[in-house]
N, C-alpha and C positions, 0 to 999 in steps of 0.2 A: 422666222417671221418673214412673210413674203414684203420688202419694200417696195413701197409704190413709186413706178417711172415716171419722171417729171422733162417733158424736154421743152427747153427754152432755144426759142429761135433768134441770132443778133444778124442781123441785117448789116449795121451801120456802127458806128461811135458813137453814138446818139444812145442807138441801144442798149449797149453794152455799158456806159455808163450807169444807165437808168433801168441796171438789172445785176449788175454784178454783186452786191451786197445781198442780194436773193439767191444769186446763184451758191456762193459762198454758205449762206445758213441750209442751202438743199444737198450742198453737195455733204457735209458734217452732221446733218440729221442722221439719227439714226432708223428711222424708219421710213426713207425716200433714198433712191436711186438717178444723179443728176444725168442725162445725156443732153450734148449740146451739139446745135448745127447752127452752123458759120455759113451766111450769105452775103450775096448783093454785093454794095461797094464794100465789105465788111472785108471779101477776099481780095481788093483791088489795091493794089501800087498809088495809083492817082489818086488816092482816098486817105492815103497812110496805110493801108496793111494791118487794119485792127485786129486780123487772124493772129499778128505776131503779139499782140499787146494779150491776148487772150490768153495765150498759150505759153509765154512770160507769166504771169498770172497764177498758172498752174493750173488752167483748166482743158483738158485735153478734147479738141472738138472730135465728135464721134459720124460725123458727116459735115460735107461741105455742096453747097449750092451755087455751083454757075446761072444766075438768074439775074443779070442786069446786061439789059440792051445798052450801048452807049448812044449818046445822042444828047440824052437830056433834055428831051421835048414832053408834051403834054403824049403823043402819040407813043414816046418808047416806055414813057414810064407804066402807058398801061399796058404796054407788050407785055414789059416787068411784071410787074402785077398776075399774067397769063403766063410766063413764064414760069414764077413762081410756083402757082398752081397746078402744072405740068406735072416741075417736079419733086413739091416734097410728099405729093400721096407717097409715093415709094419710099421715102425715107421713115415717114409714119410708120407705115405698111410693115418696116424690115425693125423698125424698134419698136413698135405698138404700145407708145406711153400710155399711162392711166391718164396722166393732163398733158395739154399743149398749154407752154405759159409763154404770153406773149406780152408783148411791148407797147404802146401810145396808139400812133397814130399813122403810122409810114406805110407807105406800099407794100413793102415785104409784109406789114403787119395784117393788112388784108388778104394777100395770100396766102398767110398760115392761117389763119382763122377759117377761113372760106374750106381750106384745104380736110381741117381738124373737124368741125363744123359735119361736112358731109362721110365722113369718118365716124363719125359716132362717138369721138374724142371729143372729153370735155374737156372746152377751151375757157382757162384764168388770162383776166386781164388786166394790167396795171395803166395805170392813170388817166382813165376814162374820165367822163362826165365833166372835163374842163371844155373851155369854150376858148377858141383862138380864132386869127386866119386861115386864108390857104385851104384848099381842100383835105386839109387836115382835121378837121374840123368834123366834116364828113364823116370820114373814116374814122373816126372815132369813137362818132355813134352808132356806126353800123356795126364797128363791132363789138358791142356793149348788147346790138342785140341777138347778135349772136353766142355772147358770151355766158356760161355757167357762175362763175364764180369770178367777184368783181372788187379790185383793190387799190379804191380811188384813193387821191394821194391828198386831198380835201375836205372838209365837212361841206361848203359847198356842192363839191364835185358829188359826192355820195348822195346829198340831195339829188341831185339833177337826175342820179343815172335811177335812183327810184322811183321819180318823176316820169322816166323815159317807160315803166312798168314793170323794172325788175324787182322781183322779192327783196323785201331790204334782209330776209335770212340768208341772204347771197350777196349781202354787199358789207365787205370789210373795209372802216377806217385806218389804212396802217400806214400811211403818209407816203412819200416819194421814196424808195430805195438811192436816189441820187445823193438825196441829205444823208442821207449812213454815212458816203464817203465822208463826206463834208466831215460830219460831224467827229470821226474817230481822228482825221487830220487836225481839225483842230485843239482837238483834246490833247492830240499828241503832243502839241508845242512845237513841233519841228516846223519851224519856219523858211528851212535854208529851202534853195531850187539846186537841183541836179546841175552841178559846176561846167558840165560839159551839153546844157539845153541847146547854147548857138552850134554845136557840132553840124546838126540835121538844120535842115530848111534852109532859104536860101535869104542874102541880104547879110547889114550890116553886123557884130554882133554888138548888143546893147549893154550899157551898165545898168543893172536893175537895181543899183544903190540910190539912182538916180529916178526922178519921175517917169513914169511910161503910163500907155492905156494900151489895153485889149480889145481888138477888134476883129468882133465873129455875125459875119450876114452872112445870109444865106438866097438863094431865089426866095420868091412869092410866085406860087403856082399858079395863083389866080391872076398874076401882073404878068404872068410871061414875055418875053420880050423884053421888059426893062431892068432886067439886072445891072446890065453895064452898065447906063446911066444912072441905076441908084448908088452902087459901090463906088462910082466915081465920084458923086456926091459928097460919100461918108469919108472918104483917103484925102480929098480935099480940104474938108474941115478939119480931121485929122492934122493935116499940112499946117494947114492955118494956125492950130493950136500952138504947132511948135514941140509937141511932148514925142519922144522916142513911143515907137509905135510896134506892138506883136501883132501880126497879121494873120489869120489862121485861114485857112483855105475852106471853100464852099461844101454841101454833103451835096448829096447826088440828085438831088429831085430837081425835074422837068426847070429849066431854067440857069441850071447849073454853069452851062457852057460860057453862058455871058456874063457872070458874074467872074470867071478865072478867066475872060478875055479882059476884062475890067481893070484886072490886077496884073496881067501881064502888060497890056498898052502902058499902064500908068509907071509900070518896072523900066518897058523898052524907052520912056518918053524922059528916063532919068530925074524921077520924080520920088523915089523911095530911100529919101537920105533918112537917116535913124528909123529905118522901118525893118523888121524881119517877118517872114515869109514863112508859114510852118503849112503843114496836112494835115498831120495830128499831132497830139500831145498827149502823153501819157495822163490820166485821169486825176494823178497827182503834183503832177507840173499844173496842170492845170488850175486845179484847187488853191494854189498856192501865189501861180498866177492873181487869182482873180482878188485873194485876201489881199494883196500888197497894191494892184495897180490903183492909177489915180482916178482912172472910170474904165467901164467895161462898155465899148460901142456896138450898136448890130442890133439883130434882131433873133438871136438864139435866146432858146427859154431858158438858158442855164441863168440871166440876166433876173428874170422873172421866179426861177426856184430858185437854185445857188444865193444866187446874191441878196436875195430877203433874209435868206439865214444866216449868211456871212458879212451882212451890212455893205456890200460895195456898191458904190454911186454908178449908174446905169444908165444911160442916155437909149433908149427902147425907138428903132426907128420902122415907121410905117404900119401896113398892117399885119403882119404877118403874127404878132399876139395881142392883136386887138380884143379885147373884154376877157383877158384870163387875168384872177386874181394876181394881185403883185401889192406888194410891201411900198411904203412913201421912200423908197431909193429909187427909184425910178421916175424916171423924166420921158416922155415921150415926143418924138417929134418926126416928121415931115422929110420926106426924099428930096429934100432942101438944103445948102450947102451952109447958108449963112445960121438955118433956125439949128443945123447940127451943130457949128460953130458953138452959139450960142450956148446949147443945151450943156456943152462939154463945159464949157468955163462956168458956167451956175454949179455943176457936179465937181470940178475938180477943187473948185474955193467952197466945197460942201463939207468934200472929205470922209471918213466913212460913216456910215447910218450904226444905228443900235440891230441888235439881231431881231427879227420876227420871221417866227418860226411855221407861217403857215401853210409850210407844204410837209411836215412832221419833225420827230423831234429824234431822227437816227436811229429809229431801230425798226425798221419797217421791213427789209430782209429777213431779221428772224420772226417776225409778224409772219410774214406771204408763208415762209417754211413751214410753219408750227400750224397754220389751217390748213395747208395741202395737207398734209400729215391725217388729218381727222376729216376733214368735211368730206361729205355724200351729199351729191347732187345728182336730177334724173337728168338724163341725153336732152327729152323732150321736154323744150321749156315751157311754160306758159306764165302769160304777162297776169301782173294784175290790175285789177281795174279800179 
């Protein structure tokens, strides 16, 4: 039996997160064939090296893409984006998947699509038809209409993208593959963290017997330029609270620069007492992280998925997930040093929430596997009306 080639593109941490429980039920299927290509800051030092966490993992990347300008501007990211589309035709071209399975909503993610798109490669996409900031937003929809086969992580979201004119016989409920993780961690009971976490990143290293919060911001594409002043904002209040602080470093999009200038001034200005410094974190540090700490600060949507299934208290700043569904753990507020302040001390004398589980219920990996597996879709789409 001939199995059908599936190649998933990870960009980023982001991605790979919020594809790995897919990749895993594709690569164990037996009637699918997984190749994977590793790009963007995915292949970068400055990012953490998520090539190494992949391939720990046990999935062997079968191409890699040089495809991030540095700079971190509105102008490189869409070089990026052009870069991108350069060059994975040729990688399509030399593995000729039956599908390209891609990711959200990132840069890289419109260069594969675009890329697959005029290929005649029918392109699967996870977690469309949510509504956030940032020109992620965009690219989100765009590539929902480019996409064959569509696996929102929502009932919401799946409205929206049939809304948008896609077949709903094209549009699978199989929730977030990020909640898989979630969910098998916590099943598991293992609550310890890797004894040797403070090894890597830089800063004090912290008792986690004791209180701490997790703080992960990132740019706003559409605020460019004020990174530094927002993450100075949120380290301050942080300050303020007083609680030992994990700090995780910025991803790559347009705005970047200033957000790790942010973090550095405020290290060089000897201001980072109980704080550590990370780039990445493996996916189950992470998870483990997020169940124990006393609030999760920032504006990553791991706040907004993660933490509605996992109950933890959320302080959500700015816009950058402005009108995406989220769970009553969440607080949002203002690139404000005092309303962060605040927002944290309501969260940490909150404590944690009950689980709501509305972005699935962990098994949304071997969902995506099991309809690649069988579904026929035509190249040429048409909407309907």
């Amino acid at each position: 039996m001939n199995r059908r080639r599936i190649c998933v593109v990870i960009g980023s941490r982001a991605n790979y997160s919020s594809i790995k429980s897919a990749m895993h039920a594709i690569k164990h299927h037996p009637a699918l064939e997984l190749k994977v290509v590793v790009g963007a800051s995915a292949l970068l030092d400055r990012y953490g090296a998520v090539v190494s966490l992949i391939e720990k993992d046990g999935f062997k990347p079968d191409a890699r893409v040089h495809m991030l300008i540095e700079g971190e501007t509105p102008a490189t990211m869409a070089k990026s984006t052009g870069l991108g589309l350069l060059e994975l035709p040729n990688i399509f071209d030399q593995m000729r998947p039956d599908f390209v399975l891609t990711v959200g909503d990132r840069f890289e993610t419109m260069a594969t699509t675009l890329a697959a798109a005029y290929m005649n490669i029918p392109v699967a996409h996870t977690m469309g038809g949510e509504v956030s900031g940032t020109i992620d937003e965009s690219i989100r929809h765009a590539v929902t209409k480019f996409a064959h086969v569509h696996f929102p992580a929502s009932k919401e979201a799946r409205e929206r993208i049939i809304r948008l004119g896609e077949r709903p016989e094209n549009v699978y409920l199989v929730g977030c593959p990020r909640i898989d993780l979630v969910a098998e961690m916590l099943a598991s009971h293992v609550n310890g963290l890797d004894e040797h976490l403070f090894d890597t990143g830089v800063g004090e290293r912290l008792d986690l017997s004791k209180p701490f919060v997790l703080v992960s911001q990132h740019p706003v594409t559409t605020e460019y330029g004020e990174g530094e002043r927002q993450i100075t904002a949120t380290l301050a209040a942080v300050r303020e609270i007083g609680l030992q602080a994990i700090v995780l470093w910025p991803n790559a999009d347009a705005g970047s620069d200033d957000v790790a200038r942010g973090i550095r001034k405020w290290r060089e200005r000897g201001l980072d007492e109980n704080m550590h410094f990370f780039k990445n974190l493996p996916v189950a540090n992470y998870v483990r992280l997020m169940k124990k700490t006393a609030c999760l600060i920032g504006n990553s949507s791991s706040g907004i998925r993660e933490g509605a299934f996992i109950g933890t208290p959320v302080v959500n700043i700015g816009s950058r997930q402005d009108m995406r569904e989220r769970g009553s753990n969440v607080i949002t507020a203002p690139h404000e040093t005092q309303a962060i302040t605040d927002a944290i001390q309501d969260q940490t004398k909150h404590g944690p929430y009950a689980s709501e589980p509305i972005y699935g219920d962990g098994s949304a990996g071997a969902r995506i596997a099991e309809i690649l597996s069988t579904c026929n879709v035509n190249v040429q789409k048409r909407i309907t009306y």
